[in-house]
C-alpha positions in Angstrom: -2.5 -35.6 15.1 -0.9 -36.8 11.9 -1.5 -36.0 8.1 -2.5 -39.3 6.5 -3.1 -38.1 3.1 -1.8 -35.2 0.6 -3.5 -35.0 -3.0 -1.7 -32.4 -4.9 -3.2 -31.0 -8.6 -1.8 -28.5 -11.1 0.7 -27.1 -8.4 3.7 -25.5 -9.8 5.3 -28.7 -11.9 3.3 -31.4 -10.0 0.4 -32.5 -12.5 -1.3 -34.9 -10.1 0.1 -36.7 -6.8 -1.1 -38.6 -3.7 1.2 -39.1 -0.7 0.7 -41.2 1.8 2.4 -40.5 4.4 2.9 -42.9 7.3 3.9 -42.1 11.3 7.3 -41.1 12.6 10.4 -39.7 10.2 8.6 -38.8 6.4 11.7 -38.1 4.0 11.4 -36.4 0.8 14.7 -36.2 -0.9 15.6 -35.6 -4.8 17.6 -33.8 -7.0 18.1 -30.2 -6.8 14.8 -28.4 -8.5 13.0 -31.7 -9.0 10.4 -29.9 -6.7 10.8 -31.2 -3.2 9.8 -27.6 -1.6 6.7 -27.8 -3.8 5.2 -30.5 -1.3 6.0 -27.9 1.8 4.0 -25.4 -0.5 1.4 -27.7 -1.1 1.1 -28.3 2.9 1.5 -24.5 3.7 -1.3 -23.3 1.2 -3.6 -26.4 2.8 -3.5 -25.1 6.3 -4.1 -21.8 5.5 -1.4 -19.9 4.0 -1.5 -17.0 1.2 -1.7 -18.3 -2.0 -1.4 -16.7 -5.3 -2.3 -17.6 -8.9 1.6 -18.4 -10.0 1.6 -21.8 -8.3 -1.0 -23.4 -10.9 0.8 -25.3 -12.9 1.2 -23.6 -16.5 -2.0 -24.3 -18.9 -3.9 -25.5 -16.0 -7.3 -23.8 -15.0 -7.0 -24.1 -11.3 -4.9 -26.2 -8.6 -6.3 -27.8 -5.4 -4.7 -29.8 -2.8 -6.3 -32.1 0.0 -4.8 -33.2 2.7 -6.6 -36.0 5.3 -5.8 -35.8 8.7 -5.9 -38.4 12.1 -6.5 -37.4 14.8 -7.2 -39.3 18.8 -8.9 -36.3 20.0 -12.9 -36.7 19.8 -13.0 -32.9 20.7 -10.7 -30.2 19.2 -11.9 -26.6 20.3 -11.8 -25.5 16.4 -14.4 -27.4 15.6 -16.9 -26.4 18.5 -15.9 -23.0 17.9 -17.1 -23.4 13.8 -19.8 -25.3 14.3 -17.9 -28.7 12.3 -18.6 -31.8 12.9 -15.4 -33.9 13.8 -16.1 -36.8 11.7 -14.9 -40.0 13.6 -11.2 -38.6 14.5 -10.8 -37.0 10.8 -10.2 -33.8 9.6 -10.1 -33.6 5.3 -9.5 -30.2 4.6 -9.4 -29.0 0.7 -7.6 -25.3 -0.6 -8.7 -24.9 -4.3 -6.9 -21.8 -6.5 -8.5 -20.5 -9.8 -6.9 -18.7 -12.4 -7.9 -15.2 -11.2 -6.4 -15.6 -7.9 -9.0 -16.5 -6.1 -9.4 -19.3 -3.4 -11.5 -21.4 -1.6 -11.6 -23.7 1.8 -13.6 -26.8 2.8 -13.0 -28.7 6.0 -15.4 -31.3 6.3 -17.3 -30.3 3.4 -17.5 -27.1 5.4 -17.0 -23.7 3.3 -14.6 -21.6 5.8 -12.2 -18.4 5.3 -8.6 -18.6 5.0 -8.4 -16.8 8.4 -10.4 -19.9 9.8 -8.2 -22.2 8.1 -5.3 -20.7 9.0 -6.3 -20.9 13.0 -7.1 -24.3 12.3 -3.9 -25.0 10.6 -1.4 -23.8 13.5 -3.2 -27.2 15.6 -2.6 -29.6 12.6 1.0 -28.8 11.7 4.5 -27.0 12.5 6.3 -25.8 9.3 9.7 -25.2 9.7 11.1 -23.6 6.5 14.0 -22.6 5.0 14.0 -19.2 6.5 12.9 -20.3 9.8 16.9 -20.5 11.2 17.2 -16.4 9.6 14.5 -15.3 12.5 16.8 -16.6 15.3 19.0 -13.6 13.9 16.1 -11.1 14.5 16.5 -10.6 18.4 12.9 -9.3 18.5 11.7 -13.0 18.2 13.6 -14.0 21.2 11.3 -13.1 24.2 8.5 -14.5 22.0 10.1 -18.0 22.4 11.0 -17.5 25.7 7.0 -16.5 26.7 6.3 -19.9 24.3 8.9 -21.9 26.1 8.0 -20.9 30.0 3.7 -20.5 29.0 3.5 -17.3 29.9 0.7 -16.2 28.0 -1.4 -15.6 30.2 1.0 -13.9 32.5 2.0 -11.5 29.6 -2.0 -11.0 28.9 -2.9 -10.2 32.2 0.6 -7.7 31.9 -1.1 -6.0 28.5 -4.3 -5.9 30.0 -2.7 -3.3 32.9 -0.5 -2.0 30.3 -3.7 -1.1 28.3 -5.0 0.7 31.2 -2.1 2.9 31.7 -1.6 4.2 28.4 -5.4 4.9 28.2 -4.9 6.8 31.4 -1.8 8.7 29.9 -3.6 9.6 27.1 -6.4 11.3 28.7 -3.5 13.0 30.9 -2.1 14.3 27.3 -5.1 15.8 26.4 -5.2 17.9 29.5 -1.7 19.1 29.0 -1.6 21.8 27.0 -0.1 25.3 27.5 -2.6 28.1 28.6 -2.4 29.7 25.0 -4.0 26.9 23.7 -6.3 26.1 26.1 -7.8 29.8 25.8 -7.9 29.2 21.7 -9.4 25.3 22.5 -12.0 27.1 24.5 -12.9 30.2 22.5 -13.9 27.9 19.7 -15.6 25.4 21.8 -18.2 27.9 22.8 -18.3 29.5 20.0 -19.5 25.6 18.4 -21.9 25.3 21.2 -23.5 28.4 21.3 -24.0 28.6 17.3 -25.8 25.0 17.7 -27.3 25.7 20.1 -28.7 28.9 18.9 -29.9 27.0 16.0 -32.2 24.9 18.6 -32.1 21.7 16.1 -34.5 19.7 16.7 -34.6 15.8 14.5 -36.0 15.8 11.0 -37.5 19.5 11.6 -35.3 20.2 7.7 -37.0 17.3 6.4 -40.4 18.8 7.5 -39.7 22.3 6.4 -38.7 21.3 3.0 -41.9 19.6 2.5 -43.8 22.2 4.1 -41.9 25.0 1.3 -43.2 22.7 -1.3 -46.1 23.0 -0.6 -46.2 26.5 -0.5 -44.6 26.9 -3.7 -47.5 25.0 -5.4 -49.8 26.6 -3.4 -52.4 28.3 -5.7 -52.5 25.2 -7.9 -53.0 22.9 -4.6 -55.8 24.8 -3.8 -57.6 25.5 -7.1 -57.5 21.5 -7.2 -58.5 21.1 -3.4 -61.4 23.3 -4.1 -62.4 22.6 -7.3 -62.6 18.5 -5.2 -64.6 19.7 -2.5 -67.1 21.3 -4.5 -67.7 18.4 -6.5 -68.1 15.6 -3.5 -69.8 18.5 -0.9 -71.2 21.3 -3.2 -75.0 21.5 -2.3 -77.7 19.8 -3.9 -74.9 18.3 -6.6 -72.7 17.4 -4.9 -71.6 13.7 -4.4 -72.4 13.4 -1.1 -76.1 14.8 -1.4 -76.5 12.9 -4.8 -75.3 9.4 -3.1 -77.9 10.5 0.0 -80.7 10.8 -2.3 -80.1 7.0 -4.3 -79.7 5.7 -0.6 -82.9 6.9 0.8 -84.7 5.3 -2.6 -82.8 2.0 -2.4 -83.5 1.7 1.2 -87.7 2.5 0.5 -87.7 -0.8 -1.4 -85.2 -3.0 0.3 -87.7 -4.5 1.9 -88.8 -6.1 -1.0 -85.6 -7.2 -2.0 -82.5 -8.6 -0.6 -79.9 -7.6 -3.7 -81.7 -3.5 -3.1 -80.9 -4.4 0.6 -77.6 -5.0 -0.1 -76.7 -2.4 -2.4 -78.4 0.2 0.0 -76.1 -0.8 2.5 -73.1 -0.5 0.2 -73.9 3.1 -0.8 -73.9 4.0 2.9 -70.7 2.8 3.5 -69.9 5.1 0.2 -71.9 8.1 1.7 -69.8 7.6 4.5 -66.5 7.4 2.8 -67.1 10.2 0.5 -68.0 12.4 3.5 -64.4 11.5 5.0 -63.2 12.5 2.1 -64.5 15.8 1.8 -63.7 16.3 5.7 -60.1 15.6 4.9 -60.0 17.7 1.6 -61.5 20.9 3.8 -58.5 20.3 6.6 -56.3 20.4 3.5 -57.5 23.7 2.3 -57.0 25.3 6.1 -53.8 24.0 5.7 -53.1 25.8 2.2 -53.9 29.2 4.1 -50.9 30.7 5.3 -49.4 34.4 4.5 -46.2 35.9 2.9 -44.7 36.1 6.0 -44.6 32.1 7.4 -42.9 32.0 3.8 -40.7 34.0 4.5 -40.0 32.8 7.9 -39.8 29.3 6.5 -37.0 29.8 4.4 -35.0 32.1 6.6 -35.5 28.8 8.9 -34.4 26.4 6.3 -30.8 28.8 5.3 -29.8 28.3 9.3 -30.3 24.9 9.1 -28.7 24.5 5.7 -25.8 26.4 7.1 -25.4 24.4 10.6 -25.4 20.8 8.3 -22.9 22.0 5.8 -20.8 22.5 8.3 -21.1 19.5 10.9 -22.5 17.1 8.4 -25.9 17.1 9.3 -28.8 17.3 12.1 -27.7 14.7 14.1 -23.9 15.7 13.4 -24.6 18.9 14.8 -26.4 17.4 17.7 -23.9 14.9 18.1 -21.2 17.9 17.9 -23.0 19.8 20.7 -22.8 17.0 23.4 -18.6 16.6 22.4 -18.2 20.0 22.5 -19.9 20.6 26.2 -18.3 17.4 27.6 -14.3 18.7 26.2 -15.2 22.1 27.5 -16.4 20.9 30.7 -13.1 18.9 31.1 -10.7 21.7 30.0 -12.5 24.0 32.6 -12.2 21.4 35.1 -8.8 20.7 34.0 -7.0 20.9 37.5 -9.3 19.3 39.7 -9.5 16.2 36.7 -5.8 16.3 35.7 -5.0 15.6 39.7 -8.2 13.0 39.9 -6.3 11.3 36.9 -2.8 11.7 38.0 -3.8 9.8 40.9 -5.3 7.3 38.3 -2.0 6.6 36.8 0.0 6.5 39.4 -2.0 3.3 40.4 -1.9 2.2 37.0 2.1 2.3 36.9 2.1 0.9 40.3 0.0 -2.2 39.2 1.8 -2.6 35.3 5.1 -2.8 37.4 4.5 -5.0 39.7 3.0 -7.3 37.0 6.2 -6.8 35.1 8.4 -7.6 38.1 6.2 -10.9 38.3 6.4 -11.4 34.7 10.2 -11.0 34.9 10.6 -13.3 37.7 9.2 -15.9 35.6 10.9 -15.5 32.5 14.5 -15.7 34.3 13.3 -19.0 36.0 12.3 -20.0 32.6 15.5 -19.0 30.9 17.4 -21.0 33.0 15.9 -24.0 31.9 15.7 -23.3 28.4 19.1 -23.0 28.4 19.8 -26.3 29.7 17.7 -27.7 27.4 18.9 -26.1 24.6 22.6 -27.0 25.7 21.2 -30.4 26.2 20.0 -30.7 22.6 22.5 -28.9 21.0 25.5 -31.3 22.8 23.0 -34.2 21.1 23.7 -32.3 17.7 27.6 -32.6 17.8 27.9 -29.1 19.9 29.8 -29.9 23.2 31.4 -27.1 23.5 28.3 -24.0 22.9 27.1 -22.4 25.5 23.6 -20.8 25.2 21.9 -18.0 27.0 19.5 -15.7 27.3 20.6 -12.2 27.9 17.7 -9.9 29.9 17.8 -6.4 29.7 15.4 -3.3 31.3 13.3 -2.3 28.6 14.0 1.7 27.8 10.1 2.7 27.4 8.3 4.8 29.9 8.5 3.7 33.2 11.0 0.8 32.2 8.0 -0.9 30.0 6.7 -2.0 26.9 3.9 -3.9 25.6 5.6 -6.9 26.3 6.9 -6.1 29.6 9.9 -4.8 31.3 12.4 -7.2 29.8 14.1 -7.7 26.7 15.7 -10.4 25.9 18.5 -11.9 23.4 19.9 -15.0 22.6 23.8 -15.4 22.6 25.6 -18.3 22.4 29.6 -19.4 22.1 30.3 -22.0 19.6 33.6 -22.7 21.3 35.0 -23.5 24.9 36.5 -20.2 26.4 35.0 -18.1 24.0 32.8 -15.4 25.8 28.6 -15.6 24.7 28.2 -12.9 21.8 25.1 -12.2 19.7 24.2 -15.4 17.6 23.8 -13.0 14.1 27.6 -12.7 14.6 29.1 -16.0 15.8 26.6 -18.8 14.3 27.8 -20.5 11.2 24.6 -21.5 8.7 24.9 -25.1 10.2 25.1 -23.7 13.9 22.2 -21.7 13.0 19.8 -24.9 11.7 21.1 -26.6 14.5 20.3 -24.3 17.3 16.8 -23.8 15.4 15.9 -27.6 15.3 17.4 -27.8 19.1 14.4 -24.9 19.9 11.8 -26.8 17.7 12.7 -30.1 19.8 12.2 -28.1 23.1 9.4 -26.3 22.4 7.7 -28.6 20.3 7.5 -30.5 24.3 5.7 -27.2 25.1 2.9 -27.7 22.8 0.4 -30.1 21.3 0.8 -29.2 17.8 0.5 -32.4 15.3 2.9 -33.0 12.6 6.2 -31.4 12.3 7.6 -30.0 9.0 10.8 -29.2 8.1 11.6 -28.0 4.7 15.9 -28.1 4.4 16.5 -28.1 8.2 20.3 -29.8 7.4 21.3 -26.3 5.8 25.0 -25.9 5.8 25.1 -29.4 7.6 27.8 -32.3 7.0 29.4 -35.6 8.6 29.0 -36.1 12.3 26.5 -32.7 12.6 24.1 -34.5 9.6 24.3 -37.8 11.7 23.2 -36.1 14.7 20.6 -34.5 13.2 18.8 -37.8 11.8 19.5 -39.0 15.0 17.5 -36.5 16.9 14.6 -36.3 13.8 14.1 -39.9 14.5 13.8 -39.0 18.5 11.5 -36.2 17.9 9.2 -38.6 15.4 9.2 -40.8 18.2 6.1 -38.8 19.9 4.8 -37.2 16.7 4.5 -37.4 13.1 8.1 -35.4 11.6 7.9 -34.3 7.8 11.8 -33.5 6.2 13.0 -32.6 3.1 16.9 -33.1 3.1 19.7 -33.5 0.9 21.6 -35.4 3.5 22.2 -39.8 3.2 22.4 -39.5 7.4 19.1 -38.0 7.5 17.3 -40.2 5.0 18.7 -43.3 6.5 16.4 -42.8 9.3 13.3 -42.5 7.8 10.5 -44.6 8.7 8.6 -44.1 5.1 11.4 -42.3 2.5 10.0 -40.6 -0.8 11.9 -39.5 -3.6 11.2 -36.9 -5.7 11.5 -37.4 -9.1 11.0 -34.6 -12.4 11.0 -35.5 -15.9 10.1 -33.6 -19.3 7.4 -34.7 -21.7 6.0 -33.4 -24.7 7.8 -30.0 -23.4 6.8 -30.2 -20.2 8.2 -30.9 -16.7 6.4 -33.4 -14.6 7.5 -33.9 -11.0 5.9 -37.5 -9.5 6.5 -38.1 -5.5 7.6 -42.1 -5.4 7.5 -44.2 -2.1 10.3 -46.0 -1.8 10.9 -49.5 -0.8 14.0 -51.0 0.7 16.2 -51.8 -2.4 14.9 -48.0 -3.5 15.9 -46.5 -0.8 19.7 -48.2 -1.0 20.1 -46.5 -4.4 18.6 -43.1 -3.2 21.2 -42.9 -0.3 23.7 -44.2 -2.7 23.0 -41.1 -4.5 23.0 -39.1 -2.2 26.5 -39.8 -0.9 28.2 -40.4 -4.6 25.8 -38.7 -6.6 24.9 -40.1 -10.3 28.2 -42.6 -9.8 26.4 -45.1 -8.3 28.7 -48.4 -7.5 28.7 -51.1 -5.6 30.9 -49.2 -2.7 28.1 -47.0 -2.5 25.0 -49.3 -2.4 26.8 -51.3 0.1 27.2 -48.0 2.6 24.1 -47.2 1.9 22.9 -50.1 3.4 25.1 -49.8 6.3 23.8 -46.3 6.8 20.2 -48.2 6.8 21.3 -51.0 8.7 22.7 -49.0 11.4 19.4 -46.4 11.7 17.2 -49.2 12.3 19.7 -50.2 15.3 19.9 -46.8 16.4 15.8 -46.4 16.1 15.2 -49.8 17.6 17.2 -48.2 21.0 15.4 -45.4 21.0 12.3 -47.5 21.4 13.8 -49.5 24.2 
């Protein structure tokens, strides 16, 4: 997996770029401010990160960026899991921003969330900023490398999973354990909720039906003055409609014989008789209806104020309901609180019996691992012009209940010793900025063998870096890009030499306004880059001729790397 292509518009002072990048070592150096961390930004906000309205670029509308990606897999889980077609090994994936903060994500013409574009980001590329080194110095993070380092996740989940179960047990247990005083009070208002709901004898929709029933009562006289006043007119004797529509029938259907239209309208007007008598049927079951007495008033309301009552209190019918069946079931459990709080006791004791031994297991596994992380790490970091450091990882019980934690029953600290003879101590008090980049890119390089993530970034990994460190950093950037696509920005000559495709980043003011452009550089432009990087703006002749030392003696070191 490598990023091909990155098209940057109206982000922060970057009007319009493309950069193609190419495999191995990518270099971005510049002058201070000219905007190099704008092209990490740029990357970050493409796979997925927060974004705000601040990083359009000032009287711009809206920024986008697109980046185009390589890739040898023909299947990547992402895709499958989003329904996206995989178009022939590559991935284009497009953030825009408008001006009201708001953003939107394509991958493959595909509309997705930033959530799915961040998943998606985590397999394209590794971002290593600035702040990256500071989270060795939270010892929190530690055991999460370790897990990374050893793959242990599915140790740990399996650990959570019985953790899960043991907490879920405990809190039951809780809930059980209360003094006497308070079980007495718990259970006095229990049954005093059950037995006022279920004195109420609720039954679904019966307030709906008795509010419509009291309306009709309350129009009652008008109801049945209309009613009646209907059923006379369709069933009222010799006038009525139905005896009215009789007699035209019984003429129509005397001469339908000598006509097929008298036929069919005799027909038609005994499908009205018909009709009109159901009618009158229906208006007669109405006016039974409309009979009722003072009294089913009466009772009707005194009905509808308990049910009123019982819903402004639990929220409603089905509330209530829903009320009585929590209340019985808590009841039932505090009343058979001994013979359940011994069941469940039993319960737990299992439950610590199996989280334990899954920690011990877990443990086990994470001190094999730490020993050969910190070979590795001592490996890598002897690489970066630290012989003498010692690296460990430090396990301690975890304090929690039964000696656990979510994460298990260790935890776990880095400490190194920058110095032979000096004892390990906590890396927040003995690392040096430089030490600190240092042992971060030596953690990258080992764990970035743990993974198959694609590109690499890393945005000012030579922090507090000089001389022999900065060489041995290029040196092991150009071993890392060796297997995968590695993204810098630096500041450092040693570290640019050993780029396989250098860019420089360049920032200029028009018309009152800064412009920042992203130049490739070719050989003679890369000489006078380096030269300025070592001299600064006193660019001589001494200087472009180290500079192409420096070059001269990458490409040597690069070419041994590659056998």
């Amino acid at each position: 997996m490598r990023i091909k292509l990155l098209h940057i518009e109206n982000i922060a002072v970057i009007e319009k770029a493309d950069i193609e990048f190419a495999p191995g070592l990518n270099v971005l150096t510049g002058e201070t401010g000219a905007g190099k961390s704008i092209v990490i930004d740029a990357l970050s906000a493409v796979t997925g990160a927060r974004v705000s309205r601040e990083i359009i670029r000032t009287g711009a509308d809206k920024a986008s960026v697109t980046a185009e990606f390589a890739t040898d897999d023909e299947t990547i889980p992402w895709f499958e899991d989003n329904d996206i077609d995989l178009d022939d090994g590559e991935i284009i994936v497009t953030r825009k921003v408008s001006a009201d903060g708001k953003s939107t994500c394509r991958v493959n013409g595909t509309p997705v969330s930033a959530a799915q574009l961040r998943e998606l980001g985590a397999e394209l590329i590794d971002i290593h900023g600035q702040n990256d080194g500071r989270k060795l110095l939270d010892e929190s993070s530690h055991l999460t490398y370790l897990d990374s380092f050893g793959d242990l996740n599915d140790a740990l989940a399996e650990f959570k999973a019985s953790y899960k179960k043991l907490r879920d047990k405990k809190t039951e247990i809780d809930k059980l354990s209360i003094d006497e005083d308070e079980k007495m009070r718990r259970i006095d208002a229990l049954k005093y909720q059950i037995e006022e709901i279920e004195r109420a004898k609720l039954k679904s929709g019966e307030q709906d039906e008795l509010t419509a029933r009291r309306e009709l009562m309350r129009n009652a006289s008008k109801l049945t003055e209309a009613v009646e006043s209907a059923f006379e007119s369709l069933y009222g004797g010799d006038n009525g409609a139905v005896a009215q529509i009789s007699r035209a029938q019984v003429e129509l259907s005397r001469a339908a014989g000598y006509s097929e239209e008298l036929q069919s309208l005799s027909e038609r007007l005994t499908d009205a008789r018909y009709t009109v008598q159901d009618i009158s049927d229906s208006l007669r079951d109405i006016r039974a209806e409309l009979d009722f007495s003072p009294k089913e008033f009466d009772d009707l309301e005194e009905r509808l104020d308990v049910l009123r009552r019982i819903t402004r209190k639990y929220g409603g019918e089905e509330e209530a309901l829903d009320r009585l069946e929590q209340s019985l079931s808590e009841l039932a459990d505090i009343e058979d609180s001994s013979d359940r709080m011994e069941k469940l006791s039993k319960e737990l004791n299992a439950c610590v019996e199996e989280a334990v031994e899954l920690a011990k297991e877990l443990s086990k596994k994470r001190r094999a691992s730490a020993e050969m992380l910190e070979k590795r790490v001592m490996s890598e970091l002897s690489e970066l012009n630290m012989p003498g450091v010692e690296f460990k990882a430090e396990f301690t019980t975890t304090e929690g209940e039964y000696g656990l934690s979510a994460s298990g029953g260790d935890e776990v600290r880095f400490l190194m010793s920058a110095n032979a003879g000096q004892a390990p101590g906590r890396i927040s008090r003995i690392a040096s900025g430089g030490e600190l980049s240092r042992i971060m890119l030596a953690l990258k390089n080992v764990l970035s063998a743990k993974d198959d993530t694609g590109a690499m970034v890393f945005d000012e990994v030579d922090a507090g870096v000089s001389g022999i460190a900065a060489q041995r950093v290029g040196e092991k950037l150009a071993k890392l890009a060796l297997g995968r696509q590695v993204l810098c920005v630096t500041h450092l000559p040693q570290i640019a030499a050993m780029a396989d495709m250098h860019f420089e980043i360049q920032k200029s003011v028009a018309a009152g306004q800064t412009f920042t452009h992203v130049i490739a550089l070719d050989l003679e432009g890369r000489k006078q880059e380096i030269a300025r990087l070592s001299g600064g703006e006193n660019i001589t002749a001494t200087t472009l001729s180290s500079a192409e030392e420096q070059l001269a003696a990458a490409e040597v070191y690069k070419a041994s790397l590659r056998g």
